[in-house]
N, CA, C, O and CB atoms as a CASP TS submission, in Angstrom:
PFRMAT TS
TARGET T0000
AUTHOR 0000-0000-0000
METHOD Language model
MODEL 1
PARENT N/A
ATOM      1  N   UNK     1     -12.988 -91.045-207.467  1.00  0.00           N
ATOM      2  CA  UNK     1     -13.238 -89.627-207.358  1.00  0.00           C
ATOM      3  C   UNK     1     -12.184 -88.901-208.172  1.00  0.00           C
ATOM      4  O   UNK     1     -10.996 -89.042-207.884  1.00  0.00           O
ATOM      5  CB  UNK     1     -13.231 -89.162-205.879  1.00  0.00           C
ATOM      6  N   UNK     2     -12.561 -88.155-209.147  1.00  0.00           N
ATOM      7  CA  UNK     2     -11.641 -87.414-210.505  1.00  0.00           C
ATOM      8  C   UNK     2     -11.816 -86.266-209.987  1.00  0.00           C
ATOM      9  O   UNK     2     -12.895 -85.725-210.228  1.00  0.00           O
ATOM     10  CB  UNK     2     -12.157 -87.474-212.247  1.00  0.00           C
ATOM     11  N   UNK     3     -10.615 -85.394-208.945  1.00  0.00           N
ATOM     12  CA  UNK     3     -10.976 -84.243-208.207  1.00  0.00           C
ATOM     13  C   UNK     3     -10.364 -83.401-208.624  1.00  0.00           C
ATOM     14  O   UNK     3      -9.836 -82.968-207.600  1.00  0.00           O
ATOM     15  CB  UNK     3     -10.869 -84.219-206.975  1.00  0.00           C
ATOM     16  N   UNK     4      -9.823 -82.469-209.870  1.00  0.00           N
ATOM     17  CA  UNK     4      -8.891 -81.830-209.867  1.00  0.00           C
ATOM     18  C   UNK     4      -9.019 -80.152-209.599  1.00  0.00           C
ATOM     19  O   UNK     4      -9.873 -79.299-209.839  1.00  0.00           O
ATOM     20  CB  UNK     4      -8.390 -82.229-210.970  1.00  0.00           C
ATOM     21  N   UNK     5      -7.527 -80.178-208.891  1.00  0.00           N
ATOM     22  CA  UNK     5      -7.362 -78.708-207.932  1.00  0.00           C
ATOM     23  C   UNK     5      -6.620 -77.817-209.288  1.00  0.00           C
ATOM     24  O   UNK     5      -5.593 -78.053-209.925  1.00  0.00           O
ATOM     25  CB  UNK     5      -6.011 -78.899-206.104  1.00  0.00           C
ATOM     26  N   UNK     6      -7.747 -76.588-209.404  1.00  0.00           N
ATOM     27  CA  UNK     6      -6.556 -75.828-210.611  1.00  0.00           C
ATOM     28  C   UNK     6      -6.064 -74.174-209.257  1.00  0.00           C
ATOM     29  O   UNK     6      -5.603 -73.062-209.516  1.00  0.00           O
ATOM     30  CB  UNK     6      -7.907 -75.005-212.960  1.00  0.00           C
ATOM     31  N   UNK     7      -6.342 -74.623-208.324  1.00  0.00           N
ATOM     32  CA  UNK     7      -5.865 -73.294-207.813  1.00  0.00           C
ATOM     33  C   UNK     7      -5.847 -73.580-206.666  1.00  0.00           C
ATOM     34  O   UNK     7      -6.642 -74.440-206.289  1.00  0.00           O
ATOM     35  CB  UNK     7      -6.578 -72.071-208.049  1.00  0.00           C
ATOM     36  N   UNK     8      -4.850 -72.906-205.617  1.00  0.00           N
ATOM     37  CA  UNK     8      -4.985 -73.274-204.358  1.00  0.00           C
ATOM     38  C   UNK     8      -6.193 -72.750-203.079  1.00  0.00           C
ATOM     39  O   UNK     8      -6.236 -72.946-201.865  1.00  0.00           O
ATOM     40  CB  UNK     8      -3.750 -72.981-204.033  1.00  0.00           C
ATOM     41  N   UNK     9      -6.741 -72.298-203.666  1.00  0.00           N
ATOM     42  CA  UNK     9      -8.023 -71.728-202.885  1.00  0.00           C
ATOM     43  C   UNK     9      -8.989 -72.929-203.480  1.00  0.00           C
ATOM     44  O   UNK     9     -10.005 -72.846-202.790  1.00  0.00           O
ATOM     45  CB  UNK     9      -8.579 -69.870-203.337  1.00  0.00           C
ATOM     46  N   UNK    10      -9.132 -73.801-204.247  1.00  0.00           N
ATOM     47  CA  UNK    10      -9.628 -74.867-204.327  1.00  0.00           C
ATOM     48  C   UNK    10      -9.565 -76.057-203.555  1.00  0.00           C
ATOM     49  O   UNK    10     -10.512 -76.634-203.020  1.00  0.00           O
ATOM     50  CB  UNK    10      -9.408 -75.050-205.173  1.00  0.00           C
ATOM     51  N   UNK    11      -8.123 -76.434-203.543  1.00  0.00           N
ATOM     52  CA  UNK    11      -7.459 -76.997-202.296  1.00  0.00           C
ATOM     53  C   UNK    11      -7.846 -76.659-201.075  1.00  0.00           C
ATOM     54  O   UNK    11      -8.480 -77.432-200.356  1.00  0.00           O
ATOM     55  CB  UNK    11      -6.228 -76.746-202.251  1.00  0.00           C
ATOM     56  N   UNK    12      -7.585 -75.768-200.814  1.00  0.00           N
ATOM     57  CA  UNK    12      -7.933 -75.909-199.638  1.00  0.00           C
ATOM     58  C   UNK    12      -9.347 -75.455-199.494  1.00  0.00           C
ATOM     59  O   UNK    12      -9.640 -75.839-198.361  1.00  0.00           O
ATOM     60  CB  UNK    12      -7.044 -75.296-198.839  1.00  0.00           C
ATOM     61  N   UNK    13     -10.250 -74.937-199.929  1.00  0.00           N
ATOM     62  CA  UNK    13     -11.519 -75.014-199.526  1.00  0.00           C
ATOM     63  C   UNK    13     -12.116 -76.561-199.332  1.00  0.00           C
ATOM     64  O   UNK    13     -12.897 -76.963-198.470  1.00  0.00           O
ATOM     65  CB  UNK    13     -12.271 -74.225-200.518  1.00  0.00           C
ATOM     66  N   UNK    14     -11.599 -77.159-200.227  1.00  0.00           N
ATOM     67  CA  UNK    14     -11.908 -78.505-200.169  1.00  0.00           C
ATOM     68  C   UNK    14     -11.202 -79.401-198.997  1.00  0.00           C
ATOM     69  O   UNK    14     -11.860 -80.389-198.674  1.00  0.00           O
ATOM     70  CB  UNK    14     -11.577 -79.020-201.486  1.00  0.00           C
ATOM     71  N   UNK    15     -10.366 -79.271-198.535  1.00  0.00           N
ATOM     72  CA  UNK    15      -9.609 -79.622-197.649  1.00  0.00           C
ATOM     73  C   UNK    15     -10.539 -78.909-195.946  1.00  0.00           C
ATOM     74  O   UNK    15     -10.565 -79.557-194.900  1.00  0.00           O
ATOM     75  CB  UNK    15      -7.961 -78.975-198.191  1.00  0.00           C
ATOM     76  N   UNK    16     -11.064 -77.772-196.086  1.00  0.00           N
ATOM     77  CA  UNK    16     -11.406 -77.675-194.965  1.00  0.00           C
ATOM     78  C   UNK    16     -12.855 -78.032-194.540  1.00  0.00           C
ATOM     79  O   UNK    16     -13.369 -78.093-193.423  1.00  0.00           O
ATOM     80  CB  UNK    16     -11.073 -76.565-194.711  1.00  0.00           C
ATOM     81  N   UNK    17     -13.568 -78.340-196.327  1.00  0.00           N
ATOM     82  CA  UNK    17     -14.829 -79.175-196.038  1.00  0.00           C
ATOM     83  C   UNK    17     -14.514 -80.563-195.337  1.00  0.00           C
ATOM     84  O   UNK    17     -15.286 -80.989-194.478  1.00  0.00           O
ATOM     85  CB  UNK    17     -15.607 -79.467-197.426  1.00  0.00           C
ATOM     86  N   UNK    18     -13.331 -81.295-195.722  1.00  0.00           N
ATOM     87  CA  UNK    18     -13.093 -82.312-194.984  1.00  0.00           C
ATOM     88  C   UNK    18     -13.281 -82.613-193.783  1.00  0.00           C
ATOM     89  O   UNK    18     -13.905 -83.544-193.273  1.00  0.00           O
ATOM     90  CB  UNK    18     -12.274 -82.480-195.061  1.00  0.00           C
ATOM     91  N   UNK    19     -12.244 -81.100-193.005  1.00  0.00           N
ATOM     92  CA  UNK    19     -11.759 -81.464-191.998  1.00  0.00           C
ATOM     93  C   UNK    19     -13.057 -81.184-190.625  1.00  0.00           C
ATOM     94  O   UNK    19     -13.138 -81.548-189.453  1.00  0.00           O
ATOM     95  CB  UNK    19     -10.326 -80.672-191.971  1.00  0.00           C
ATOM     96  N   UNK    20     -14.147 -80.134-191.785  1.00  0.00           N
ATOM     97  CA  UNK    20     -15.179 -80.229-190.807  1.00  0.00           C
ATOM     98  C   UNK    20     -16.215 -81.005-190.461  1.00  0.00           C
ATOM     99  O   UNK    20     -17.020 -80.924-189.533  1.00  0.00           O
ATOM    100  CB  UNK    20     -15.629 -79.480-190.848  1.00  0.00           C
ATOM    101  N   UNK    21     -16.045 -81.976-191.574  1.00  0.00           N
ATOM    102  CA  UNK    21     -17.573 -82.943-191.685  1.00  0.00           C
ATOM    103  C   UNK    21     -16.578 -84.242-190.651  1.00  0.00           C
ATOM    104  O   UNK    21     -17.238 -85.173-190.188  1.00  0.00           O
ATOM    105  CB  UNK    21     -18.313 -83.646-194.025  1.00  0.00           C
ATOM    106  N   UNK    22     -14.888 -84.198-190.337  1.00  0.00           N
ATOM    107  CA  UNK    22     -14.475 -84.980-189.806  1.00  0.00           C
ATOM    108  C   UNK    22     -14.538 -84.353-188.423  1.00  0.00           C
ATOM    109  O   UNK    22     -14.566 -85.166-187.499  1.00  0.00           O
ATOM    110  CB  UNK    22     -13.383 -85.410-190.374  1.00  0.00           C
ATOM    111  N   UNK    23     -14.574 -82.716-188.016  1.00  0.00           N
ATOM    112  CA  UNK    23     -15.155 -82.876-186.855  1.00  0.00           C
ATOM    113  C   UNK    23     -16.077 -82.874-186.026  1.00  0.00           C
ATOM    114  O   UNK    23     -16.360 -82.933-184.829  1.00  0.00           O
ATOM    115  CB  UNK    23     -14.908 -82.624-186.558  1.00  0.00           C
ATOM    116  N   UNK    24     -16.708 -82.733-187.704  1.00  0.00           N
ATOM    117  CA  UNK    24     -18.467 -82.944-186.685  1.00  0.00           C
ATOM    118  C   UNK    24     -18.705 -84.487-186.537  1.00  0.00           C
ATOM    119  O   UNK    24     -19.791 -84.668-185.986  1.00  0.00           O
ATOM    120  CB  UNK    24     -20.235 -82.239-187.738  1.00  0.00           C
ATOM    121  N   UNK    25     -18.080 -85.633-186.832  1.00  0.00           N
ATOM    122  CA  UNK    25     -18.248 -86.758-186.828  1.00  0.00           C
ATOM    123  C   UNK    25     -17.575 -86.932-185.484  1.00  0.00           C
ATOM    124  O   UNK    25     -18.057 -87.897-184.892  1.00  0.00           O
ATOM    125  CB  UNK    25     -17.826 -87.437-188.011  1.00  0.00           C
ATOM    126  N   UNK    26     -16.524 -86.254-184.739  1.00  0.00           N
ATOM    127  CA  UNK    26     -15.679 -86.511-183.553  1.00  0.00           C
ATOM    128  C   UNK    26     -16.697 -86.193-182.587  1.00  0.00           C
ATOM    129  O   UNK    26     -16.934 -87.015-181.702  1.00  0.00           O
ATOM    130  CB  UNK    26     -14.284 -85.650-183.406  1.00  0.00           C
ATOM    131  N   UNK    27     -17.514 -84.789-182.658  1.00  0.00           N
ATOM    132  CA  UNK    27     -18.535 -84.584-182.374  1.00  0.00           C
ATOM    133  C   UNK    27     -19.606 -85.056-181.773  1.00  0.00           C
ATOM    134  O   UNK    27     -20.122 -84.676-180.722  1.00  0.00           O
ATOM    135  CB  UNK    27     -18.685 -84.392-182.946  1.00  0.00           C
ATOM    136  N   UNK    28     -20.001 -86.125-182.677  1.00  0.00           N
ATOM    137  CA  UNK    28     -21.376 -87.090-182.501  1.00  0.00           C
ATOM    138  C   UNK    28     -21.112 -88.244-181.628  1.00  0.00           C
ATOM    139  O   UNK    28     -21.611 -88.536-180.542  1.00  0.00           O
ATOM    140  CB  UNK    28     -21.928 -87.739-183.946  1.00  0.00           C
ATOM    141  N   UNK    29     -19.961 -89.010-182.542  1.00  0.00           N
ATOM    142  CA  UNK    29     -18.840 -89.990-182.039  1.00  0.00           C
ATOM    143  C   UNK    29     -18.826 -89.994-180.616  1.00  0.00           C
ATOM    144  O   UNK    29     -19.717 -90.571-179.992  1.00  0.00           O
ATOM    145  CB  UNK    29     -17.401 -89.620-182.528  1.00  0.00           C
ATOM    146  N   UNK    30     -17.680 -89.267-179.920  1.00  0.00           N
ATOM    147  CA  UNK    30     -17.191 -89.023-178.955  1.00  0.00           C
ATOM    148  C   UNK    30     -18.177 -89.070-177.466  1.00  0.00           C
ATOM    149  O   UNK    30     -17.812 -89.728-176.493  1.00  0.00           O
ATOM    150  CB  UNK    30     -16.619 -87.880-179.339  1.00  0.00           C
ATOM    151  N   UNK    31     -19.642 -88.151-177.485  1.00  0.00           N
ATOM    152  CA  UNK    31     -20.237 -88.452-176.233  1.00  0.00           C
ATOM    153  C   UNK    31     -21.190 -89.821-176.795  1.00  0.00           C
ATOM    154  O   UNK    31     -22.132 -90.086-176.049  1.00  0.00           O
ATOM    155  CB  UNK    31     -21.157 -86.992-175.526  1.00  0.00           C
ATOM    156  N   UNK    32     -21.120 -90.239-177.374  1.00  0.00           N
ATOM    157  CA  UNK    32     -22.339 -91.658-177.936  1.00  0.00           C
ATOM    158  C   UNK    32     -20.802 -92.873-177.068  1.00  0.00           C
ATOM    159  O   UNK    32     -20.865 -93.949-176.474  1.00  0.00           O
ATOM    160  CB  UNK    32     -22.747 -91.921-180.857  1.00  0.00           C
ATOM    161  N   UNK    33     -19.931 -92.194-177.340  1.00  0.00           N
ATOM    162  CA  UNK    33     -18.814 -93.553-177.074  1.00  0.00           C
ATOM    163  C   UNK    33     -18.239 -93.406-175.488  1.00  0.00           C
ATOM    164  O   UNK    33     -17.775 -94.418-174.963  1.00  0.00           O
ATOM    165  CB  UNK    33     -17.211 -93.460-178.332  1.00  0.00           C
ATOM    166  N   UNK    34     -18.274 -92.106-174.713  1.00  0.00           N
ATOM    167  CA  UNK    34     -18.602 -91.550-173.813  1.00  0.00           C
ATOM    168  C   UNK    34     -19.891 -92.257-172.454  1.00  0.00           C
ATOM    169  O   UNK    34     -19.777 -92.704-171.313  1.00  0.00           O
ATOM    170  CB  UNK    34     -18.901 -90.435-174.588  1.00  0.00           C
ATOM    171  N   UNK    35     -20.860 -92.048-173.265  1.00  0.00           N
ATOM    172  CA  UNK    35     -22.061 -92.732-172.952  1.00  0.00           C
ATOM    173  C   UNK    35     -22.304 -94.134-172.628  1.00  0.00           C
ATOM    174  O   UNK    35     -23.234 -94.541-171.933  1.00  0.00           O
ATOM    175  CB  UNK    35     -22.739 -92.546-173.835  1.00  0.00           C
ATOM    176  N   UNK    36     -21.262 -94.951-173.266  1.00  0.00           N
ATOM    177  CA  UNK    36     -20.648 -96.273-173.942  1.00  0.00           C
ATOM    178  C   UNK    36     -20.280 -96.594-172.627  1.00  0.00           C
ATOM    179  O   UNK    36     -20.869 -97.436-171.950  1.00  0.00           O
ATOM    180  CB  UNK    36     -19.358 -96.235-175.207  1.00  0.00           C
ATOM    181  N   UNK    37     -19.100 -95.791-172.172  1.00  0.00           N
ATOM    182  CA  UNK    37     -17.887 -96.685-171.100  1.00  0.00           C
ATOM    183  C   UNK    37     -18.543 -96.256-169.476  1.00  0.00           C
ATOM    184  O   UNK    37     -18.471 -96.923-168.444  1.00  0.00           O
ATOM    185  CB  UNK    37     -15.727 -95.867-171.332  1.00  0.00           C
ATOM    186  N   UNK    38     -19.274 -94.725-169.723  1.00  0.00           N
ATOM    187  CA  UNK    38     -19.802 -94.435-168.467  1.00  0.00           C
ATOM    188  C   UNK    38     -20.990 -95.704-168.007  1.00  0.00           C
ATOM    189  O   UNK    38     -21.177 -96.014-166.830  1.00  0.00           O
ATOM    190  CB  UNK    38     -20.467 -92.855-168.595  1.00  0.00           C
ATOM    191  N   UNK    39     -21.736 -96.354-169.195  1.00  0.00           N
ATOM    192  CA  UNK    39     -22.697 -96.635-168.230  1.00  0.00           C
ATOM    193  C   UNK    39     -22.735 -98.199-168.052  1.00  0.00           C
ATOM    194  O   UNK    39     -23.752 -98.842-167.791  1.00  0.00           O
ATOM    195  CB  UNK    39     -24.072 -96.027-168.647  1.00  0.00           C
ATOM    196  N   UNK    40     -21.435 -98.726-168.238  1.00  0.00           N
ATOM    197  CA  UNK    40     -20.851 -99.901-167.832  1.00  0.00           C
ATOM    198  C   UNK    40     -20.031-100.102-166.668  1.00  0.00           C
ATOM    199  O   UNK    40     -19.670-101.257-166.441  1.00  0.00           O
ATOM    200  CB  UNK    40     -20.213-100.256-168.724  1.00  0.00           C
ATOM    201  N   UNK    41     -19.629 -99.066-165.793  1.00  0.00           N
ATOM    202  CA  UNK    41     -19.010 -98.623-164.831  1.00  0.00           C
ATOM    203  C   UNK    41     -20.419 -98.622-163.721  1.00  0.00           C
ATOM    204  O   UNK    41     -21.350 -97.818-163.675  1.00  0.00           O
ATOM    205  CB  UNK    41     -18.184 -97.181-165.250  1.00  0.00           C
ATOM    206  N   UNK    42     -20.180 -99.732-162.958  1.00  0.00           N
ATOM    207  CA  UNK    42     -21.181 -99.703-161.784  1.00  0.00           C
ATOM    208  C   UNK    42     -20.264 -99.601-160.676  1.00  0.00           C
ATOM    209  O   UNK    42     -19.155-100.098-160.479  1.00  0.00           O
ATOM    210  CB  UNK    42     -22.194-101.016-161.642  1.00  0.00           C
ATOM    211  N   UNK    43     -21.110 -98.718-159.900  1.00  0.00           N
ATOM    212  CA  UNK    43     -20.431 -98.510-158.357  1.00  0.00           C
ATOM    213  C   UNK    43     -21.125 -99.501-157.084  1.00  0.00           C
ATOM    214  O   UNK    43     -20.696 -99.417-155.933  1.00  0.00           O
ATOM    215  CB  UNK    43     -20.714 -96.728-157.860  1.00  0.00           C
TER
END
């Protein structure tokens, strides 16, 4: 990936596309893995 930043509003726009496609992945992740440990837990 040949990414170059000529300004800092580049940077970081790009930086906060990151950080959202990483928390929509925590997002999805999280109750699927949630879902995971709850329904191995028998009472």
């Amino acid at each position: 990936m040949d990414t170059i930043f000529y300004t800092l509003q580049d940077f970081m726009i790009f930086t906060k596309g990151i950080t959202y496609i990483i928390m929509g992945g925590i997002l999805v992740f999280m109750p699927l893995f949630w879902c995971f440990l709850t329904q191995r837990d028998e009472d």
